[in-house]
PDB file of N, CA, C and O in Angstrom:
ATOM      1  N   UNK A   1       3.809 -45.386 -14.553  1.00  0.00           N
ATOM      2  CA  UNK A   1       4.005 -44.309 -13.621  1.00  0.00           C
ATOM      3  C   UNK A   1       2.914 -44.381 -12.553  1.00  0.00           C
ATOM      4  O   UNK A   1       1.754 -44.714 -12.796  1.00  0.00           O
ATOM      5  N   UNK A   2       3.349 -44.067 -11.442  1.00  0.00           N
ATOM      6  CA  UNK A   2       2.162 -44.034 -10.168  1.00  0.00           C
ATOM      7  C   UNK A   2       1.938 -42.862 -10.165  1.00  0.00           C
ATOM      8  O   UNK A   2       2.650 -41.874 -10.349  1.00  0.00           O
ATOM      9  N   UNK A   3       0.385 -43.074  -9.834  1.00  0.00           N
ATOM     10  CA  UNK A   3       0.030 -41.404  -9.395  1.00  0.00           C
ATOM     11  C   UNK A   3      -0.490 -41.631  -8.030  1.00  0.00           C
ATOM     12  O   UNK A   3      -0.989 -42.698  -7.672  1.00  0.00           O
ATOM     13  N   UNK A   4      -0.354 -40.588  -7.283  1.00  0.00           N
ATOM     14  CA  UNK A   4      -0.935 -39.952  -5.856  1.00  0.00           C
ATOM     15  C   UNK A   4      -2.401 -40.192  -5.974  1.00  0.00           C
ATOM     16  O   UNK A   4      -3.081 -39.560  -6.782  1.00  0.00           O
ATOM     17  N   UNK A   5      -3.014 -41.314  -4.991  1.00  0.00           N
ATOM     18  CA  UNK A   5      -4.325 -41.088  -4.913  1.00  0.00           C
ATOM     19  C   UNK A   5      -5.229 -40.063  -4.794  1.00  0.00           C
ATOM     20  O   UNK A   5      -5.015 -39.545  -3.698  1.00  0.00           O
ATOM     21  N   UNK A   6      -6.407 -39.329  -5.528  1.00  0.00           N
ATOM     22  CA  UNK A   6      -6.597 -38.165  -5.164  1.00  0.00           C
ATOM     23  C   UNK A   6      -7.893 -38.177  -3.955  1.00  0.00           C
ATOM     24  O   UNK A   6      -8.577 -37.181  -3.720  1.00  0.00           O
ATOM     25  N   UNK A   7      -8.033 -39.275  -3.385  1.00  0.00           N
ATOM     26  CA  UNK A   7      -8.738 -39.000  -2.221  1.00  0.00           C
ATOM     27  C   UNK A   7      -8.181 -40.015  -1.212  1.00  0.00           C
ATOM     28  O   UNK A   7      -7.393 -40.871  -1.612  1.00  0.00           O
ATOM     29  N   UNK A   8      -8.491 -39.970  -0.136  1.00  0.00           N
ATOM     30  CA  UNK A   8      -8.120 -41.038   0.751  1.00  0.00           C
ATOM     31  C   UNK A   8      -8.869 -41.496   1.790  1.00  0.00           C
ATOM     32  O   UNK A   8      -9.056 -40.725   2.732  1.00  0.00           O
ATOM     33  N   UNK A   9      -9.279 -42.455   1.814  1.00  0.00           N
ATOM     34  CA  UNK A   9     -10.509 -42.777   3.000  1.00  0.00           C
ATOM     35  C   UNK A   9     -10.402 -42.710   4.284  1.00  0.00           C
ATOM     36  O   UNK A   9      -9.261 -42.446   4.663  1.00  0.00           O
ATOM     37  N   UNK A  10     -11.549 -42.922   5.481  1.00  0.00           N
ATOM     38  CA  UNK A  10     -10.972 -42.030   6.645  1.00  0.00           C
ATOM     39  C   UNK A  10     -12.240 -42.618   7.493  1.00  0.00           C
ATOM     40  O   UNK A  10     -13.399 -42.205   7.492  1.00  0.00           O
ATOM     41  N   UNK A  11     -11.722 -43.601   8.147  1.00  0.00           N
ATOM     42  CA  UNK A  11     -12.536 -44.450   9.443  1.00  0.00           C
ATOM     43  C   UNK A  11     -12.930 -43.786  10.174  1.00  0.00           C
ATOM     44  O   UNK A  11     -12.087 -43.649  11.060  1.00  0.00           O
ATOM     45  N   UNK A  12     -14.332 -42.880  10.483  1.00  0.00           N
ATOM     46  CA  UNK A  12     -15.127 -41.848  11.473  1.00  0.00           C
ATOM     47  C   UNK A  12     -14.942 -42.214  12.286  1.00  0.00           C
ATOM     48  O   UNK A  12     -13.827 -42.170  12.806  1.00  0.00           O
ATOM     49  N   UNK A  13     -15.867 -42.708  12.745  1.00  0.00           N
ATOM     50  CA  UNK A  13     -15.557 -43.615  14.169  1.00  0.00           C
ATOM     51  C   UNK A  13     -14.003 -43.575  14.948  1.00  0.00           C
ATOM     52  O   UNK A  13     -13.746 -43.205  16.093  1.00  0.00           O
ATOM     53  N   UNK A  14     -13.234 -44.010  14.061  1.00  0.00           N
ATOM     54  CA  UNK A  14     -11.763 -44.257  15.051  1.00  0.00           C
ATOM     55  C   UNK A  14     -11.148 -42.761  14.895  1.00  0.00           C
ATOM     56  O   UNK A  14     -10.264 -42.347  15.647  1.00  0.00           O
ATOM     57  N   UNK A  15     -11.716 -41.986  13.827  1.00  0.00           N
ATOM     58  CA  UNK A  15     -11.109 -40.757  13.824  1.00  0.00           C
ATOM     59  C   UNK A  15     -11.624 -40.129  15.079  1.00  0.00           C
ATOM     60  O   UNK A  15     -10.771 -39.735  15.875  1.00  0.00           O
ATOM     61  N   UNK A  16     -13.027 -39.956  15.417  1.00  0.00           N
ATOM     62  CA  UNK A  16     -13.944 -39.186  16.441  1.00  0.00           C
ATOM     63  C   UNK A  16     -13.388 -39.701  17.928  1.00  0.00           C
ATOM     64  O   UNK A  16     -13.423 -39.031  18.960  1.00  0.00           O
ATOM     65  N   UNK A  17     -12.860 -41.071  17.782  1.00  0.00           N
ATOM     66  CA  UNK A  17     -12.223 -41.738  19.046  1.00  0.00           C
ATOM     67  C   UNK A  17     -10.806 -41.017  19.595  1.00  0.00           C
ATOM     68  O   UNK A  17     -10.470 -40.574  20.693  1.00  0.00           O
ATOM     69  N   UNK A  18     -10.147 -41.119  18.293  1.00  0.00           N
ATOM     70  CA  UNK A  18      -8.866 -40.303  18.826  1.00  0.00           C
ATOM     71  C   UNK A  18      -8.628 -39.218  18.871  1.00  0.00           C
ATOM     72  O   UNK A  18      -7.501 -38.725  18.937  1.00  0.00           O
ATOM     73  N   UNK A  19      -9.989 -38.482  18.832  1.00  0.00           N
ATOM     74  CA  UNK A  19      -9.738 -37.141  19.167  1.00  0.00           C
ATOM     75  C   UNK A  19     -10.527 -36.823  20.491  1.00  0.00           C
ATOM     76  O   UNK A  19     -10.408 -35.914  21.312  1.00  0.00           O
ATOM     77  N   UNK A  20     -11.090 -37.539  20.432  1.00  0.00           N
ATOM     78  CA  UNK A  20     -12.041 -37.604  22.249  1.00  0.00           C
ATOM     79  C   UNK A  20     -10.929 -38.035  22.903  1.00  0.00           C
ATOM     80  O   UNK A  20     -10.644 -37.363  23.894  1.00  0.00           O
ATOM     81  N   UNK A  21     -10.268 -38.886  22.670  1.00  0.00           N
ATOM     82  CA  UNK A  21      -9.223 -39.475  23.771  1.00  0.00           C
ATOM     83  C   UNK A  21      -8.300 -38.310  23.907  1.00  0.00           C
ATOM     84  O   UNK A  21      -8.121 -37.997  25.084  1.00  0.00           O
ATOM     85  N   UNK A  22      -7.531 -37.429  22.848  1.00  0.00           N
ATOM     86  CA  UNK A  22      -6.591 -36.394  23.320  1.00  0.00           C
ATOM     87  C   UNK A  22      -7.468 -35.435  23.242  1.00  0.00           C
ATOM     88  O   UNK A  22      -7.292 -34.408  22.586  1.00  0.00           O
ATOM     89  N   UNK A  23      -8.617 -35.736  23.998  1.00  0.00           N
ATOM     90  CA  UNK A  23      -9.185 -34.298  24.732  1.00  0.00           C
ATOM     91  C   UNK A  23      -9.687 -33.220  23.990  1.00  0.00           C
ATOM     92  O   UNK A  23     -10.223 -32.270  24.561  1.00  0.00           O
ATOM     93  N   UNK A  24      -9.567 -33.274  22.778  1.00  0.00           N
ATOM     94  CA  UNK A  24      -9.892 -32.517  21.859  1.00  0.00           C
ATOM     95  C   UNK A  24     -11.742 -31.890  21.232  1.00  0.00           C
ATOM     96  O   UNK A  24     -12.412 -32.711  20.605  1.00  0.00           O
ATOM     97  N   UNK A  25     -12.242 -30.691  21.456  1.00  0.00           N
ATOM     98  CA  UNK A  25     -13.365 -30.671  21.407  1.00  0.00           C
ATOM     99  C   UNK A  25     -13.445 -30.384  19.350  1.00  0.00           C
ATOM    100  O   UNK A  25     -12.684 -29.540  18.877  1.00  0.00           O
ATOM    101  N   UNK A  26     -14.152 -30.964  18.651  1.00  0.00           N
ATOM    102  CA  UNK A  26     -14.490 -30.576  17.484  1.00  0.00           C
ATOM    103  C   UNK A  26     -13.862 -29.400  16.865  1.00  0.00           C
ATOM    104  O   UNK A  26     -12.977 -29.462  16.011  1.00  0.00           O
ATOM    105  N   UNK A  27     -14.422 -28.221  17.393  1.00  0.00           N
ATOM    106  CA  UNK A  27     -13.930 -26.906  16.976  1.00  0.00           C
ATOM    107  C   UNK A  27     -12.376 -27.231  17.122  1.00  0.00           C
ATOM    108  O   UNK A  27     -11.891 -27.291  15.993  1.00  0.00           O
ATOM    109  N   UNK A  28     -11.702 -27.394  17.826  1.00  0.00           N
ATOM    110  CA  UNK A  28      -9.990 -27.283  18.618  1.00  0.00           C
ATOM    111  C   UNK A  28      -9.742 -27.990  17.355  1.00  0.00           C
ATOM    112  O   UNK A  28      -9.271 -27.366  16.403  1.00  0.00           O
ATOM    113  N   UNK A  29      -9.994 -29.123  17.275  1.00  0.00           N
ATOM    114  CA  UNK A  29      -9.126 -30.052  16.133  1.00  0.00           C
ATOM    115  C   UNK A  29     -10.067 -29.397  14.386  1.00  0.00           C
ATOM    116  O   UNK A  29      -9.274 -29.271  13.453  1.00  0.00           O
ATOM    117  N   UNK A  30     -10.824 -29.217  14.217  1.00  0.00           N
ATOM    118  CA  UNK A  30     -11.104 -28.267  12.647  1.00  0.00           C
ATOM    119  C   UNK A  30      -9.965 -27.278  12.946  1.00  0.00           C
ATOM    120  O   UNK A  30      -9.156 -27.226  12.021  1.00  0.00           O
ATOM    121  N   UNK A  31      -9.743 -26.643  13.777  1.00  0.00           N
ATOM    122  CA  UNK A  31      -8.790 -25.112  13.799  1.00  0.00           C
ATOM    123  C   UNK A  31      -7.771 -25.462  13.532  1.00  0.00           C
ATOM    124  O   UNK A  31      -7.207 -24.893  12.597  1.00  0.00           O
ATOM    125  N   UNK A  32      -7.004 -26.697  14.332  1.00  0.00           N
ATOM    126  CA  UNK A  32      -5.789 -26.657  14.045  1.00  0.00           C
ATOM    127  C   UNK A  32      -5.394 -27.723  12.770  1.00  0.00           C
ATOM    128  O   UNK A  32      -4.321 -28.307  12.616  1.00  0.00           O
ATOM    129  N   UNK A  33      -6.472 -27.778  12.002  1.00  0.00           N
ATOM    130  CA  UNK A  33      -6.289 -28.677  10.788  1.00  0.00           C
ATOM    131  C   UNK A  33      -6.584 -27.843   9.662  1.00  0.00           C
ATOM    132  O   UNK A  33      -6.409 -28.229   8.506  1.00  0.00           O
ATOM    133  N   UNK A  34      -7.142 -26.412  10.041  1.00  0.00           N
ATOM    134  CA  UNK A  34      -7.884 -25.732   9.106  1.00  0.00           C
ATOM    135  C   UNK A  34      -8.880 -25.816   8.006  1.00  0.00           C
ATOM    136  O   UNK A  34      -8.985 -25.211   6.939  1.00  0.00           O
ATOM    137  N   UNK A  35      -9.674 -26.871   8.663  1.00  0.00           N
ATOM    138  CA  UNK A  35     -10.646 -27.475   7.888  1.00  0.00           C
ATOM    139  C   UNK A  35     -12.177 -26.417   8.536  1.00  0.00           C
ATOM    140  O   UNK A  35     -12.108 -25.429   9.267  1.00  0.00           O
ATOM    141  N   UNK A  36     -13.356 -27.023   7.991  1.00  0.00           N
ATOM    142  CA  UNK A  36     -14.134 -26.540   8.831  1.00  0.00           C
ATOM    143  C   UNK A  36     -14.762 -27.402   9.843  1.00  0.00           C
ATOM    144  O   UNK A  36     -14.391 -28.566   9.689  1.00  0.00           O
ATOM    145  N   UNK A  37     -15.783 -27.213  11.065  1.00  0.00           N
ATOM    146  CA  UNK A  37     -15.930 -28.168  11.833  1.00  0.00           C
ATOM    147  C   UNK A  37     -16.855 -28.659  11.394  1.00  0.00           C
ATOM    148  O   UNK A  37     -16.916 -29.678  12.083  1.00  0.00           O
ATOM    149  N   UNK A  38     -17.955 -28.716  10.486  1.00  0.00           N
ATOM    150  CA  UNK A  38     -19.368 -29.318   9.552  1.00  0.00           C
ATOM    151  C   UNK A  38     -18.380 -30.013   8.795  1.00  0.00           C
ATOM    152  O   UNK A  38     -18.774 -31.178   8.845  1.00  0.00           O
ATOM    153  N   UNK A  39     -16.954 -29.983   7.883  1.00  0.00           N
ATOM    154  CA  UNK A  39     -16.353 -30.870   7.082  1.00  0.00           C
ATOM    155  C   UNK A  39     -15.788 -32.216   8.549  1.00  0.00           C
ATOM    156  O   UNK A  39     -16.136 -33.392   8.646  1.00  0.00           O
ATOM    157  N   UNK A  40     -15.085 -31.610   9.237  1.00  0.00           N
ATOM    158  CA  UNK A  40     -14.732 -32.372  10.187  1.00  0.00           C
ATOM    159  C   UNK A  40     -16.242 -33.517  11.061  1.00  0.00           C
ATOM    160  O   UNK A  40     -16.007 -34.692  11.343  1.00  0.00           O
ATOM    161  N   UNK A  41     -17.419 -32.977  11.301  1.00  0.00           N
ATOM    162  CA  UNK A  41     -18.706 -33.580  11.930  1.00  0.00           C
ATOM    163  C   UNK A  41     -18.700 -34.815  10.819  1.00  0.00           C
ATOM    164  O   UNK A  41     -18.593 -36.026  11.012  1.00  0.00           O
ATOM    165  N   UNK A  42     -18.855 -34.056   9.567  1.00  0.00           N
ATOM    166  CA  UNK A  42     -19.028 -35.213   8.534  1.00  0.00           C
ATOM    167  C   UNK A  42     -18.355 -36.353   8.522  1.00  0.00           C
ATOM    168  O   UNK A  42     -18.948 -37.423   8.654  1.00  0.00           O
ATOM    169  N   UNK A  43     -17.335 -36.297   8.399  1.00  0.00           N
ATOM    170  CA  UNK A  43     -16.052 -37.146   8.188  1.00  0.00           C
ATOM    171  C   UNK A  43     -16.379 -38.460   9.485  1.00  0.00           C
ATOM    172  O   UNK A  43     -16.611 -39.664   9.375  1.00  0.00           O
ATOM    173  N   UNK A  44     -16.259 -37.548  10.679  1.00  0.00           N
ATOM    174  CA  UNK A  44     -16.890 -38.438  11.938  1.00  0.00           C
ATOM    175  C   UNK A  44     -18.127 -39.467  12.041  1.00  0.00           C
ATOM    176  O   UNK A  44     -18.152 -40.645  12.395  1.00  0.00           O
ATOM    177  N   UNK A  45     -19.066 -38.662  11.637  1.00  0.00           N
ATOM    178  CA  UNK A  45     -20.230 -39.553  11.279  1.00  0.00           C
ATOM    179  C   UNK A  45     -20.513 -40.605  10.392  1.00  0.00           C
ATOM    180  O   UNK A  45     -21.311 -41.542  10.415  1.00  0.00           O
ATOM    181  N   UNK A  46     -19.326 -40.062   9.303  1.00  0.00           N
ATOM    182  CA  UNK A  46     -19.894 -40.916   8.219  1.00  0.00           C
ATOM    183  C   UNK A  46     -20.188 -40.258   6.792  1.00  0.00           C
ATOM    184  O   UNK A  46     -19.798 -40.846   5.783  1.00  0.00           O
ATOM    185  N   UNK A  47     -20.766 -39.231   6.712  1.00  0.00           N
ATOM    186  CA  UNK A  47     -21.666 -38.416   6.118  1.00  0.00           C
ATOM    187  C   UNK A  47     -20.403 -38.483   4.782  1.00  0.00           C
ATOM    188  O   UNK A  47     -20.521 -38.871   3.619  1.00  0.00           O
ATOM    189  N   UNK A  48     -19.430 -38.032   5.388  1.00  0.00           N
ATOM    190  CA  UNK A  48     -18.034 -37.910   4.381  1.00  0.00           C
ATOM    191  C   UNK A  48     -17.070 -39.050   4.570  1.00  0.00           C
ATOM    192  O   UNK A  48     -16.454 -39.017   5.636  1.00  0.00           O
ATOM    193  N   UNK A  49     -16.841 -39.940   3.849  1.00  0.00           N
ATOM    194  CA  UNK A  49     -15.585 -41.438   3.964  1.00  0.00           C
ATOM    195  C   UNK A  49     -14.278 -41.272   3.081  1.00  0.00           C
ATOM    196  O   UNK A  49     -13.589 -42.290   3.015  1.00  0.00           O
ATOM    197  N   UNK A  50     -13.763 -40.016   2.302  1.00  0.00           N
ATOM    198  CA  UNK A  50     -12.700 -39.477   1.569  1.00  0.00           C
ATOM    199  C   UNK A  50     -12.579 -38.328   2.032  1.00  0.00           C
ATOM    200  O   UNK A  50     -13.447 -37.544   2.414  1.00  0.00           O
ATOM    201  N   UNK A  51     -10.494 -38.148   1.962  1.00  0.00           N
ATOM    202  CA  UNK A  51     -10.542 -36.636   1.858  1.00  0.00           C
ATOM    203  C   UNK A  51      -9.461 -36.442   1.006  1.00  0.00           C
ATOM    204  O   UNK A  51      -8.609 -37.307   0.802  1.00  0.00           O
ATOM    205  N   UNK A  52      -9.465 -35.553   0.601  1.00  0.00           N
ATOM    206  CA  UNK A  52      -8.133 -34.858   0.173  1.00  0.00           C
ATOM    207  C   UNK A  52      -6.620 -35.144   0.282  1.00  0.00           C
ATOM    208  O   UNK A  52      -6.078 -34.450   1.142  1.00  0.00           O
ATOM    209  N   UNK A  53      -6.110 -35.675  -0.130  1.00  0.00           N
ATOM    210  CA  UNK A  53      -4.498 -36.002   0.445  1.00  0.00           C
ATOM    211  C   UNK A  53      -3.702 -34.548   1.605  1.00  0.00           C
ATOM    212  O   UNK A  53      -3.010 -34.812   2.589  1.00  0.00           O
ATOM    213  N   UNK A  54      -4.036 -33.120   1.150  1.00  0.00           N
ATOM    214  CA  UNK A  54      -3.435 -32.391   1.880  1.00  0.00           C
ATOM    215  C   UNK A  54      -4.560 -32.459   2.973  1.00  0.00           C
ATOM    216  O   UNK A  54      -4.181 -32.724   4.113  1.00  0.00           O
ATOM    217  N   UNK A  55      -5.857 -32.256   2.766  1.00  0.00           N
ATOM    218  CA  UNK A  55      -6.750 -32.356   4.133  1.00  0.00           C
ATOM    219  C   UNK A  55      -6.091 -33.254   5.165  1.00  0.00           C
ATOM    220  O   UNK A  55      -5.767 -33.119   6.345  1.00  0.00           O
ATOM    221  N   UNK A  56      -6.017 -34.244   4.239  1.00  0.00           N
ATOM    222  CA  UNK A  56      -5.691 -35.708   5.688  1.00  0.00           C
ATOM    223  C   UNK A  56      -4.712 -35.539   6.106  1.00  0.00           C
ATOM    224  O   UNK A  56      -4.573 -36.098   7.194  1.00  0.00           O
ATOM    225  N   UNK A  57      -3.674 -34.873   5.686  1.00  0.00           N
ATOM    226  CA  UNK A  57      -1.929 -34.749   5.791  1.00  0.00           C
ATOM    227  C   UNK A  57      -2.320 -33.445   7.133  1.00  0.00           C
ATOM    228  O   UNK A  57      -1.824 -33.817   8.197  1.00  0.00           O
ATOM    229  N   UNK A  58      -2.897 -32.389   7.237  1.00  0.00           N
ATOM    230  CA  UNK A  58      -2.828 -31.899   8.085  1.00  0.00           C
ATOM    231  C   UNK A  58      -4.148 -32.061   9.266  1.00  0.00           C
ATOM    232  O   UNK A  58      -4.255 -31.474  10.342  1.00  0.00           O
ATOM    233  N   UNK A  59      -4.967 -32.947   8.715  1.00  0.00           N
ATOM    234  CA  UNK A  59      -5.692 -33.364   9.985  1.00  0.00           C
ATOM    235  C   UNK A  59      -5.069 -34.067  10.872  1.00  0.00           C
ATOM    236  O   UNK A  59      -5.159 -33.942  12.094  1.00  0.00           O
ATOM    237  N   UNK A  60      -4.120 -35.179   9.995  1.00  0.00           N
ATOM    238  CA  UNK A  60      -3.496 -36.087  11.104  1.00  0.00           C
ATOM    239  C   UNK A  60      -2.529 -35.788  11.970  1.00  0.00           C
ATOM    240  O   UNK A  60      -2.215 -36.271  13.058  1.00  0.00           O
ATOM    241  N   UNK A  61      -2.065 -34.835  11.263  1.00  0.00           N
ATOM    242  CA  UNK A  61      -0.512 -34.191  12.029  1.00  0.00           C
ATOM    243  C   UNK A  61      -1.213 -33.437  12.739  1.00  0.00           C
ATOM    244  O   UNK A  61      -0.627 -33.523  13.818  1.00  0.00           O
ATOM    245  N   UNK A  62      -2.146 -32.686  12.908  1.00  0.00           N
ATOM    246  CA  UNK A  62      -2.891 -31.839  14.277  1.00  0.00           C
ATOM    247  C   UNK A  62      -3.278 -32.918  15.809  1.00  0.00           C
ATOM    248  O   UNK A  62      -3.019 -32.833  17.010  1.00  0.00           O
ATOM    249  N   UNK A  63      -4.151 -34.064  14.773  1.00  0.00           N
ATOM    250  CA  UNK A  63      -4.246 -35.123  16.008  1.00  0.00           C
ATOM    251  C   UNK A  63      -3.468 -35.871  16.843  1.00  0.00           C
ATOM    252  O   UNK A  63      -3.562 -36.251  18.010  1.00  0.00           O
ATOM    253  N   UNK A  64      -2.306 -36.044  15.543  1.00  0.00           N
ATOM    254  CA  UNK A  64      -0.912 -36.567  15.928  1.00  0.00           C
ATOM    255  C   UNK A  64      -0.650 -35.636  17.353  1.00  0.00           C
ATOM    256  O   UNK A  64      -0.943 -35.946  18.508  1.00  0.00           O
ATOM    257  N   UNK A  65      -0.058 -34.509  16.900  1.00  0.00           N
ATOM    258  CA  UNK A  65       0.064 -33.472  17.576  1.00  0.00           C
ATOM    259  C   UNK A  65      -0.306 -33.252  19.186  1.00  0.00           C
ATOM    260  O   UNK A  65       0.308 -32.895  20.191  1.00  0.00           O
ATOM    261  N   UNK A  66      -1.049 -33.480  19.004  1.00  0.00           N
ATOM    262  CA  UNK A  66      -2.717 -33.185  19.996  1.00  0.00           C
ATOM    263  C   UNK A  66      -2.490 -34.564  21.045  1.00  0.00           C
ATOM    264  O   UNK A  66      -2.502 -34.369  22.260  1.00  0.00           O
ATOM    265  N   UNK A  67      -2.246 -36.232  20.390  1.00  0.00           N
ATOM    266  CA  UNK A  67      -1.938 -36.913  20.691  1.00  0.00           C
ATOM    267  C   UNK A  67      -0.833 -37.397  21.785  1.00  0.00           C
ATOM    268  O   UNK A  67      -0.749 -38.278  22.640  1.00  0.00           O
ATOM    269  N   UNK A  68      -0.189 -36.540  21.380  1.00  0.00           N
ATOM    270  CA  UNK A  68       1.734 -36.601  21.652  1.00  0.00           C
ATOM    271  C   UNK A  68       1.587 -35.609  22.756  1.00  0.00           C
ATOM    272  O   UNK A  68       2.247 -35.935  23.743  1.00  0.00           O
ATOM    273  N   UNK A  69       0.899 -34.462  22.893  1.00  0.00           N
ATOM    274  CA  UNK A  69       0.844 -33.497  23.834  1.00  0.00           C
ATOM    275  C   UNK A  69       0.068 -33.839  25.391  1.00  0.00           C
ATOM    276  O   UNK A  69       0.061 -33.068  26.351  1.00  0.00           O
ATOM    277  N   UNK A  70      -0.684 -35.461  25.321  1.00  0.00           N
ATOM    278  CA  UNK A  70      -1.107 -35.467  26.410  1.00  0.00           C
ATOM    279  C   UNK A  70      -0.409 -35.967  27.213  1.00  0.00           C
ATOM    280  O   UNK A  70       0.623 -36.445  26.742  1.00  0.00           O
ATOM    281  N   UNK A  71      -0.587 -36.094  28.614  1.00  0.00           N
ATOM    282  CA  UNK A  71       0.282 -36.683  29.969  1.00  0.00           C
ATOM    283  C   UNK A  71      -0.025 -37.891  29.643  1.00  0.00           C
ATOM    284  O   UNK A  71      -1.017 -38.158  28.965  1.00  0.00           O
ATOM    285  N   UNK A  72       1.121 -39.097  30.270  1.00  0.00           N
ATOM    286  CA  UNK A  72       0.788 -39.791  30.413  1.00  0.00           C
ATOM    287  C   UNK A  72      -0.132 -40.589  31.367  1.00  0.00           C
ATOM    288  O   UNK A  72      -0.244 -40.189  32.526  1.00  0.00           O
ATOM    289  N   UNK A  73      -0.928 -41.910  30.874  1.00  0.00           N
ATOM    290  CA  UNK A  73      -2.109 -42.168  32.266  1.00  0.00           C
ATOM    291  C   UNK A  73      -1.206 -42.247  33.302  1.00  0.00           C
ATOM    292  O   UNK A  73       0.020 -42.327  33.367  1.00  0.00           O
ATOM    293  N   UNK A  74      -2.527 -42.187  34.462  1.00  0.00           N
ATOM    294  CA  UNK A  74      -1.720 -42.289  35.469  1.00  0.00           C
ATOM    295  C   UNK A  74      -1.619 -44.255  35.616  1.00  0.00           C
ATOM    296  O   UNK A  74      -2.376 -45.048  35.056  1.00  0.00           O
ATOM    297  N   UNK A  75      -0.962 -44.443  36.134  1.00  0.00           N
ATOM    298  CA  UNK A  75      -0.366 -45.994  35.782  1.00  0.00           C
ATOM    299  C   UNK A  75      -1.048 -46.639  37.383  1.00  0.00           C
ATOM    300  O   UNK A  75      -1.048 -47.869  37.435  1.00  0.00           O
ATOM    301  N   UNK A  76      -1.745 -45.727  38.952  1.00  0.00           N
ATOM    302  CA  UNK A  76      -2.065 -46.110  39.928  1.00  0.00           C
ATOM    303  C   UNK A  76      -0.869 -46.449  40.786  1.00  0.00           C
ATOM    304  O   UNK A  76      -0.082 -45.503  40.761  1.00  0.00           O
ATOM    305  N   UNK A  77      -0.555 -47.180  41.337  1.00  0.00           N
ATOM    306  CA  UNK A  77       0.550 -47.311  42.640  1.00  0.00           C
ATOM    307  C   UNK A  77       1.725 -48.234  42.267  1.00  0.00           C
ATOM    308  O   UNK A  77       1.558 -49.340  41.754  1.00  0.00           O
ATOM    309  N   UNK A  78       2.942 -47.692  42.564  1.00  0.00           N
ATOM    310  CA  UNK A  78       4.451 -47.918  41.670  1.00  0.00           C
ATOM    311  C   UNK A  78       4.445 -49.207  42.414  1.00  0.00           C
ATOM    312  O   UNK A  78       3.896 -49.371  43.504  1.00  0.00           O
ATOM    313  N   UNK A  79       5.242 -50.313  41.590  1.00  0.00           N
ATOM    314  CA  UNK A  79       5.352 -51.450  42.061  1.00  0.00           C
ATOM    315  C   UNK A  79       6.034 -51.512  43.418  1.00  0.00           C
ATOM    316  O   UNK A  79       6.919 -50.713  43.724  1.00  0.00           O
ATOM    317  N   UNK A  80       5.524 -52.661  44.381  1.00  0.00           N
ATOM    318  CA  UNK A  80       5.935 -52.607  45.448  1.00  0.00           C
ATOM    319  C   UNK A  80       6.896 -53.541  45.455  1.00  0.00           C
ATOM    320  O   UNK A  80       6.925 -54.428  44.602  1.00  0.00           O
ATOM    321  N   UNK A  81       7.989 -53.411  46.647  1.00  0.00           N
ATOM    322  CA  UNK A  81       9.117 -54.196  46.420  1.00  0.00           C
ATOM    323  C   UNK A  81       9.113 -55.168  47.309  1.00  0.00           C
ATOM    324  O   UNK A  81      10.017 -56.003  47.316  1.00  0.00           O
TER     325      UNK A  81
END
């Protein structure tokens, strides 16, 4: 029988990246993950490298989220013909 891992590891660095990229300040993304933002700092830094299966399930879907909600770049001047 398989069981559900009960923690799951969690790359700081690329986490802290994709939330700087959708614009997201610390506090904004703890809120909408309902974590706290000292659990969230950790995780970023390092300090913390596991979480929780439901933690991660709704951190990611906030960033996801958060992700999906930005404009696209601007792409600079439409091809010329």
């Amino acid at each position: 029988m398989h069981q559900a891992p009960t923690t799951i590891p969690v790359d700081g660095p690329e986490l802290r990246k994709r939330r700087m990229d959708a614009g997201l300040e610390i506090d904004d993304l703890a809120t909408a993950a309902r974590i706290s933002r000292s659990y969230l700092s950790h995780l970023e830094t390092g300090s913390r490298t596991r979480m929780r299966p439901a933690r991660h399930k709704r951190l990611f879907a906030a960033l996801e989220a958060a992700e999906q909600a930005q404009p696209f770049p601007d792409r600079g001047e439409k091809d010329k013909e």
